[in-house]
C-alpha positions in Angstrom: -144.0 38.0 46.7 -145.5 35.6 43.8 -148.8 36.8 44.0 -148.0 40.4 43.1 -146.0 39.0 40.1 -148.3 38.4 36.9 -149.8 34.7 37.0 -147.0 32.1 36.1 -148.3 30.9 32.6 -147.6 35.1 31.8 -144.1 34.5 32.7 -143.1 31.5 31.3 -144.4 32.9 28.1 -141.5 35.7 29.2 -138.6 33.0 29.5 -139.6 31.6 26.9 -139.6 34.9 24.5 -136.5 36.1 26.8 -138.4 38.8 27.7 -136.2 41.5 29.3 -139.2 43.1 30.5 -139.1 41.4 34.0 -135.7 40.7 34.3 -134.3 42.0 37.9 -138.4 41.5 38.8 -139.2 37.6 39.0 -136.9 34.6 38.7 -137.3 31.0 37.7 -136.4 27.9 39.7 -136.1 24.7 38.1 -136.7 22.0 39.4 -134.7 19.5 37.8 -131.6 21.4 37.8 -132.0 23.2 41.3 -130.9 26.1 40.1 -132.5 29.4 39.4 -132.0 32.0 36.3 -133.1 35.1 35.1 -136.3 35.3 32.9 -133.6 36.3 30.0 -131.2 33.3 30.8 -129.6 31.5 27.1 -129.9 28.1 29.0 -132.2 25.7 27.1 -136.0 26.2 28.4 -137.3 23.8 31.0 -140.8 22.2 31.4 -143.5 24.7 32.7 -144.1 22.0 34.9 -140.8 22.3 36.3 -140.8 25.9 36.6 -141.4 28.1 39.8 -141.4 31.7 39.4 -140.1 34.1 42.5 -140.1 37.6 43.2 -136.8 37.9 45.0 -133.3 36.2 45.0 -133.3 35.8 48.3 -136.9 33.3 48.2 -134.8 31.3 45.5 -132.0 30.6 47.3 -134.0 29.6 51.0 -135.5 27.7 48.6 -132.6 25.9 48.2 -131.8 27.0 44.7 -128.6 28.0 43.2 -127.6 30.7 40.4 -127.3 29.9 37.2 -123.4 30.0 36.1 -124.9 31.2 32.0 -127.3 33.8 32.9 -125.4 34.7 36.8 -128.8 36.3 38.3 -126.5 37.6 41.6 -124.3 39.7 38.6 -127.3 42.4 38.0 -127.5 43.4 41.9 -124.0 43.0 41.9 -123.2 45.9 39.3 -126.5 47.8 40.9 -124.7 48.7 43.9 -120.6 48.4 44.2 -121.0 46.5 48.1 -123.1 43.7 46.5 -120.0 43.4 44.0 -117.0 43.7 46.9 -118.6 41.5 49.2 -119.7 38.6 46.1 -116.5 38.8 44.9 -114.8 38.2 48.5 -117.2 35.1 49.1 -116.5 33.6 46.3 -112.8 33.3 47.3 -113.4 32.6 50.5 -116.4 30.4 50.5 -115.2 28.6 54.1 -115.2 31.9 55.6 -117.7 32.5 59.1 -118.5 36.4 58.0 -119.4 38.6 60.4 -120.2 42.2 60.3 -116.6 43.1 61.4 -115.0 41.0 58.3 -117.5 43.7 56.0 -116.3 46.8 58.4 -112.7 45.4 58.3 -113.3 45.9 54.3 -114.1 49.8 54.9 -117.7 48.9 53.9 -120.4 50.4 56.0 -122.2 47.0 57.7 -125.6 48.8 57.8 -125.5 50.1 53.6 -124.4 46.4 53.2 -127.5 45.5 55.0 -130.1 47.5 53.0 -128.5 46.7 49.9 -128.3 42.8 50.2 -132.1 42.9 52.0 -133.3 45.3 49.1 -131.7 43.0 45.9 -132.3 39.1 47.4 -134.3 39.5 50.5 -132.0 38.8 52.7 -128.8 40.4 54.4 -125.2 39.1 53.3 -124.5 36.9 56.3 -127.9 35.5 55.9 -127.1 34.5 52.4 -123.3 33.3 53.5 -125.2 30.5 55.6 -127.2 29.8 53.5 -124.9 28.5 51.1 -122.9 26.3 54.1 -125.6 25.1 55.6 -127.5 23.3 53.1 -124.2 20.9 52.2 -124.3 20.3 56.1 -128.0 19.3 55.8 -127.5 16.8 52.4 -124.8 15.2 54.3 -126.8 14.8 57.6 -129.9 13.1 55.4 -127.7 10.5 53.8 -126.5 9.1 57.1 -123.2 11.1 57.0 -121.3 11.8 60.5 -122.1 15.7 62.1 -118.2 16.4 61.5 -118.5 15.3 58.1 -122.0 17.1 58.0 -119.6 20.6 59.3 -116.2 20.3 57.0 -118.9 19.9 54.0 -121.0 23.0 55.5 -117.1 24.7 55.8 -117.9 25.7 59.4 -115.0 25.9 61.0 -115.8 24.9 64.5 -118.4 22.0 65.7 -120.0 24.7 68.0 -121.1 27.2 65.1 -122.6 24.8 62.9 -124.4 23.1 66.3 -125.7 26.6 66.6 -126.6 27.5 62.8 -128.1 23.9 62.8 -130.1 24.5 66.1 -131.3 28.1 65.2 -133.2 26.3 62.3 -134.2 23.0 63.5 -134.3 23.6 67.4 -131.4 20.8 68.3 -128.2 19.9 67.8 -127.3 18.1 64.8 -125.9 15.0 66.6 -129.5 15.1 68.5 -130.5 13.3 64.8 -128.5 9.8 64.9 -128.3 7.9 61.4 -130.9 5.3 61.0 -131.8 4.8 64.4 -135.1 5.5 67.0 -139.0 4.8 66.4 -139.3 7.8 64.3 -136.7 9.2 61.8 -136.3 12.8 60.4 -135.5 13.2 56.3 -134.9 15.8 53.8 -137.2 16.2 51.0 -136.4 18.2 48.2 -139.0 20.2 46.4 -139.2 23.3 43.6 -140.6 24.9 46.3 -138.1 24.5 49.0 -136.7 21.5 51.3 -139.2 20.1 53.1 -138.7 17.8 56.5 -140.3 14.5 57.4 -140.9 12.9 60.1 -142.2 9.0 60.6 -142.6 6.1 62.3 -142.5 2.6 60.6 -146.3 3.0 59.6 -147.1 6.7 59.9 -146.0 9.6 58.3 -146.1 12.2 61.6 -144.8 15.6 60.3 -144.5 17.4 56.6 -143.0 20.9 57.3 -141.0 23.6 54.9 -137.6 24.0 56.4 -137.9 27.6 56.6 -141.2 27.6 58.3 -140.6 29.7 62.0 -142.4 26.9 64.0 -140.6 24.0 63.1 -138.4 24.1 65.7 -141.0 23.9 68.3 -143.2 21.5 66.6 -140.1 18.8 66.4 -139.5 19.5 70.4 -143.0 18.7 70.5 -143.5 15.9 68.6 -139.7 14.2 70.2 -141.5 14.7 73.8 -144.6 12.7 72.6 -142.2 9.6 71.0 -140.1 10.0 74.4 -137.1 9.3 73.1 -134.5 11.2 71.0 -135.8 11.5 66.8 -133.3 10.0 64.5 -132.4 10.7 60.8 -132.9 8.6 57.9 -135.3 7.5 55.8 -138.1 4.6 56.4 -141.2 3.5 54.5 -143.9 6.4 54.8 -141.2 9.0 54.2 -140.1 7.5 51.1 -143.9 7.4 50.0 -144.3 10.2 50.8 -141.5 11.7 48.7 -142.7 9.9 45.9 -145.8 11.5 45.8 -144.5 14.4 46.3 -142.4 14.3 43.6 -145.6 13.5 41.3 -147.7 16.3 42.8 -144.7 18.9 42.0 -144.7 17.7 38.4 -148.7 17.7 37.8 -148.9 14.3 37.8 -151.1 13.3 40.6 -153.0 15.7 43.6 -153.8 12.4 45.4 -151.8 11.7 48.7 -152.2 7.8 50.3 -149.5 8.2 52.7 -150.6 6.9 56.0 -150.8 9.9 58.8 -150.7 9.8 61.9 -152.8 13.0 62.9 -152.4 13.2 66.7 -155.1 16.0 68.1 -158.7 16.6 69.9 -161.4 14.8 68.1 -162.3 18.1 67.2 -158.8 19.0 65.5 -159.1 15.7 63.8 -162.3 16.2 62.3 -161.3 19.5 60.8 -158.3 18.0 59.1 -160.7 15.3 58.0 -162.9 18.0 56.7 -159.3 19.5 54.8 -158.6 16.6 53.2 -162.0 16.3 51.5 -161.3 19.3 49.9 -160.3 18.1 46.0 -157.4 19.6 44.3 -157.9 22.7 42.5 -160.6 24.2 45.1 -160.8 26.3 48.0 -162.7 26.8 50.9 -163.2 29.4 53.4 -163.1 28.7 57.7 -166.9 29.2 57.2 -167.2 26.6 54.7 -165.4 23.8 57.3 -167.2 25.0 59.6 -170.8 24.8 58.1 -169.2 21.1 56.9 -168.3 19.8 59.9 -172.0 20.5 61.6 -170.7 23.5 63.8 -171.4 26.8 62.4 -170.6 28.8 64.9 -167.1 27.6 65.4 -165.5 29.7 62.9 -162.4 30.6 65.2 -162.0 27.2 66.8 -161.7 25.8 63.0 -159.0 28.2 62.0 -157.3 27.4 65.2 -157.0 23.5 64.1 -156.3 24.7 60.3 -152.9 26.2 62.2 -152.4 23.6 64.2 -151.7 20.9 61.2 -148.0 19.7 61.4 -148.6 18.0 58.0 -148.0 20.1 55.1 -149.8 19.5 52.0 -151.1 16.3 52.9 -153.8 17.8 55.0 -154.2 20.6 52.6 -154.7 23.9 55.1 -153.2 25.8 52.1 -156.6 25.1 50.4 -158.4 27.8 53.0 -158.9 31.2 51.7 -160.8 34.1 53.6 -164.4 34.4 53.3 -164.1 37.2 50.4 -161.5 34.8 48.3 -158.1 36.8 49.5 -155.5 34.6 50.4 -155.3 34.0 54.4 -152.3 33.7 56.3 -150.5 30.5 56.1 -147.3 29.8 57.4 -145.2 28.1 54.9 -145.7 31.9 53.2 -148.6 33.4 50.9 -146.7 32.3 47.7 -146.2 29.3 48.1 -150.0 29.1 49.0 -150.3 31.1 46.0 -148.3 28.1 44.3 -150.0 25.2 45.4 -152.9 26.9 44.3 -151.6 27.1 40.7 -149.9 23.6 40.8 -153.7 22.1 41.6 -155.8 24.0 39.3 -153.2 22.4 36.6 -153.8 19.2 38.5 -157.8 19.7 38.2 -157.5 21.1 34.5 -155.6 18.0 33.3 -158.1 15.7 34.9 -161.1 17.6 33.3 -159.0 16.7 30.0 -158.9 13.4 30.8 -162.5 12.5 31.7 -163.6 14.0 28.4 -161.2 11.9 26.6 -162.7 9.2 28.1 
């Protein structure tokens, strides 16, 4: 996880100086390449702005990163362990190929050695990482208004039914549940260094922020496609488009400040809490405690965790700005280091506009 790792102005300094020190230990991802390298890579040194520093392989790539082809960060694992080799080698030729864990025992390889090694060097197993890689092209296609069976041949599943299942296992419905440009509220793809994030929104209101990867997801679109009554379609429209934007200028330190119109559907009592959230500047954190005392009900400590959990908009109601009462970082679902991240990103944010209010 990031937040063991050494803060992340430490290890730029380390790609910067090459340091081999923590090679095989933390890895950058950069943004404007979208790949991700080894702290010694050759490559010509990005932006720290751009930069975002992982612990594992395996966080890089659900990021939706790819390895570097100068500095080849899958090649240490790979000669660490002789599997890791065999099976990289064999997807490399074979790229189309639906693995399975009779293709690895078919190879003589032992599928639960494969297991630990791939889980122990990237975080995840090899068929894990073998989706990965198809699924994504699927996705890109999908978000620029491309067919589902275009969407599969660019994902290389073989069959319509195993990408409807890979797809559904992520999102919770089919891809051709999504049409191109069509219903009251559209789904869209937005990239970010710290993974792909989906969007959901009407003409006016942006309705849902999520990571990809987060667990709920699934459920929270099946929720939000029962409250629209009718089926959510795919493409962009005005808030999402905003709301990329300013993404794109909160990734890169520009801005912390967020006018995208939400539409925050809840109690009054969830409401005010995520009013309460987004009063919170960039660059500070407060405890359940803190929103609790704020909102005029002290003793509702639980109750205002409970709506902290319950936000479906990422970022924009800042929930990753709550840390427990003795300043650890709390649970949060899109994973403690990319709280840890945002954290980092908003101090920068807060220490640039300290700079800038002096100047003035």
């Amino acid at each position: 996880m990031l937040f063991d790792l050494p803060d992340s102005e430490t290890l730029y300094a380390a790609l910067l100086a090459r340091n081999p020190d923590y090679d095989g230990q933390a890895f950058v991802c950069v943004a404007t390449t979208g790949v991700f390298c080894r702290l010694t890579c050759p490559a010509r040194k990005p932006l720290a702005q751009n930069c975002t520093f992982r612990a594992t392989i395996g966080e890089c790539i659900e990021a939706g990163f790819r390895p570097c082809k100068r500095c080849h960060p899958l090649e240490a694992a790979a000669k660490a362990e002789p599997v890791i080799d065999t099976l990289l080698t064999a997807l490399d030729r074979a790229p189309a190929h639906r693995w399975s864990e009779e293709d690895v025992t078919a190879m003589g390889l032992d599928a639960s050695t494969v297991r630990r090694a791939f889980k122990r060097h990237f975080g995840m197993t090899f068929l894990e990482l073998a989706r990965q890689r198809r699924l994504r092209e699927g996705f890109t296609t999908l978000a620029s208004g491309g067919a589902v069976i275009e969407a599969q041949l660019e994902a290389r599943f073989e069959s319509p039914s195993a990408f409807r299942a890979a797809f559904a296992r992520l999102l919770g419905c089919a891809p051709g549940e999504l049409k191109a440009n069509s219903g009251l509220m559209r789904a869209n793809w937005i990239p970010t260094p710290l993974g792909d994030m989906i969007a959901v929104a009407s003409a006016h209101h942006l309705h849902l922020l999520e990571f990809v990867d987060r667990k709920g997801l699934p459920a929270e679109l099946k929720k939000l496609q029962a409250g629209a009554n009718e089926r959510i379609g795919i493409g962009p429209l005005g808030p999402t488009e905003q709301a990329s934007h300013e993404l794109g200028d909160y990734f890169a330190a520009r801005s912390g400040r967020f006018e995208t119109p939400l539409a925050m559907a809840g109690t009054p009592f969830t409401r005010q809490v995520w009013e309460a959230l987004r009063t919170i500047p960039p660059g500070e954190t407060r405890s359940y405690g803190d929103l609790a005392r704020q909102i005029g009900r002290p003793s509702a400590v639980r109750a205002v965790a409970r709506a902290n959990g319950a936000n479906q908009i990422a970022l924009m109601i800042p929930c990753h700005r709550v840390i427990g009462a003795d300043g650890s970082l709390t649970g949060y679902a899109g994973g403690l280091w990319r709280k840890q991240r945002l954290i980092e990103i908003e101090r920068a944010l807060r220490g640039q506009d300290g700079a800038a209010r002096s100047a003035a």
